[in-house]
N, C-alpha and C positions, 0 to 999 in steps of 0.2 A: 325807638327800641328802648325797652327798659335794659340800664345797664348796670351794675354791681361792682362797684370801684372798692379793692382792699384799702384799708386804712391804719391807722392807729389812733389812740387818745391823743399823741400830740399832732399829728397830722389834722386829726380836727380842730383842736384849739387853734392850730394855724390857721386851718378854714374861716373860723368864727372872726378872727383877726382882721383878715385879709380877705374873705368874700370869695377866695378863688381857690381850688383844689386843684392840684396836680397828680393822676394817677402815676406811681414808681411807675418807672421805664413805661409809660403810656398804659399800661395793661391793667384788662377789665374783663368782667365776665357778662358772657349773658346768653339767654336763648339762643343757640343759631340752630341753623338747621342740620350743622354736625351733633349738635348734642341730642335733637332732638329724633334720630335718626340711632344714636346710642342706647336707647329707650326702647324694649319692645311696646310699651304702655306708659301712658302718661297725661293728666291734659296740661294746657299752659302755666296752671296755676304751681303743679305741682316740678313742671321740668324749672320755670324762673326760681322756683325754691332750690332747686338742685343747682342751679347757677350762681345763689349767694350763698351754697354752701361752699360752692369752690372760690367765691370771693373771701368768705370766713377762714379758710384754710390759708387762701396768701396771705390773708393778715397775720397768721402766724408765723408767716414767712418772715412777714416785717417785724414783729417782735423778738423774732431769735438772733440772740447774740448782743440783745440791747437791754443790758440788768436795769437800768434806769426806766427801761419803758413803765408804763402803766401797763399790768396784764391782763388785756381786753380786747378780743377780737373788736373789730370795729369794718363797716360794709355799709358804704354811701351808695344807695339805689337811686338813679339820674336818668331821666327822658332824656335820649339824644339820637340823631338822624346819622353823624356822620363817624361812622365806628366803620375799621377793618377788619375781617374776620380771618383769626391766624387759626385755623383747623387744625394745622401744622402744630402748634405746639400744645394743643388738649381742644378739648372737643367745644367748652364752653368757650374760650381765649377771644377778646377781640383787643383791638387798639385803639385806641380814642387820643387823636389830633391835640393837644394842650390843656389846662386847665378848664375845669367846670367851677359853675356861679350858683350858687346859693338858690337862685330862682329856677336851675334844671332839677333841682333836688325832688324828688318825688318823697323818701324818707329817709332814715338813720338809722342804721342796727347796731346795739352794742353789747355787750355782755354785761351781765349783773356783778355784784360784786359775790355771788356765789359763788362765779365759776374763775375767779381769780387765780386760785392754787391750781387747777388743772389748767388754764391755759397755759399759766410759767410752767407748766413740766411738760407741757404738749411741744411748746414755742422750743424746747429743747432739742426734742426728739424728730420733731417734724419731717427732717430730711430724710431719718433714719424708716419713719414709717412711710416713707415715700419707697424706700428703697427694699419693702418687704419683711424689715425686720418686726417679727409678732408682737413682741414687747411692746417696742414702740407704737405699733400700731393699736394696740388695747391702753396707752396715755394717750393716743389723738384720739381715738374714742368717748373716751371721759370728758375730754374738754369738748367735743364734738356733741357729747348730753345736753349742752347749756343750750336752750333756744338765748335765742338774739332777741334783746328786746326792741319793738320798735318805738321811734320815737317821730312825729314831726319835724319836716325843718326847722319851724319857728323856735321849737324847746330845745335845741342842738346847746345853745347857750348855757341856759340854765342848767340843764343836766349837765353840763362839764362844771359848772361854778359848784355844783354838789360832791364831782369824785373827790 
């Protein structure tokens, strides 16, 4: 199962360091058959897309409230077999058992540095557009414009010695 682990810039550098990722509190996104079930239309290509947008969203989870972070969604795509599927807390949600290795990496999504300035104001408000406030929700928007760039595992290095 393809799966979509939120991240940050320094959660990767650590990766690059150490070889080994640990998704926050185990949690990851990905196709299940709750999301895809959410969907009156969709094919695979397009429902896994909507599952690392919900991986791009906790990443701002994890940048809010962290002024030192680097602001840049960041969403590690990993081939894995043994994920729990919590339906229970949103439709894409699974768990995934301890850290991932470098070699389950299928890619990298990170943000440009264009979308810099709306992710620090999305990374703000996030909770807030969680919770139906308009505002907030038209700045997760903005930052929600930025496609993800992708990147190969192998360049994961070199693109962090660039930010």
């Amino acid at each position: 199962m393809r799966v979509y682990i939120p991240a940050t810039v320094s959660m990767l550098r650590t990766f690059v360091d150490s070889g080994e990722l640990t998704p926050v509190g185990g949690t990851a996104f990905a196709l299940t058959p709750a999301l895809r079930e959410s969907y009156a239309a969709g094919d695979t290509e397009e429902l896994e897309y909507a599952a690392m947008l919900d991986a791009a969203r906790a990443s701002l989870r994890l940048l809010a409230g962290d002024e030192k972070a680097e602001p840049r969604r960041a969403v590690v795509a990993v081939d894995m077999d043994d994920v729990t599927l919590r339906p229970d807390l949103d439709y894409s949600v699974v768990k995934v058992a301890g850290p991932v290795t470098m070699k389950a990496v299928a890619s990298v999504h990170l943000d440009t540095a264009e979308a810099e300035e709306d992710v620090r104001a999305a990374a703000e408000v996030v909770d807030a557009a969680d919770m139906g406030d308009p505002d907030a929700e038209f700045t997760l928007g903005s930052a929600e414009d930025h496609e993800l760039a992708w990147y190969a595992p192998q360049e994961l290095a070199f693109v962090l010695e660039l930010l």
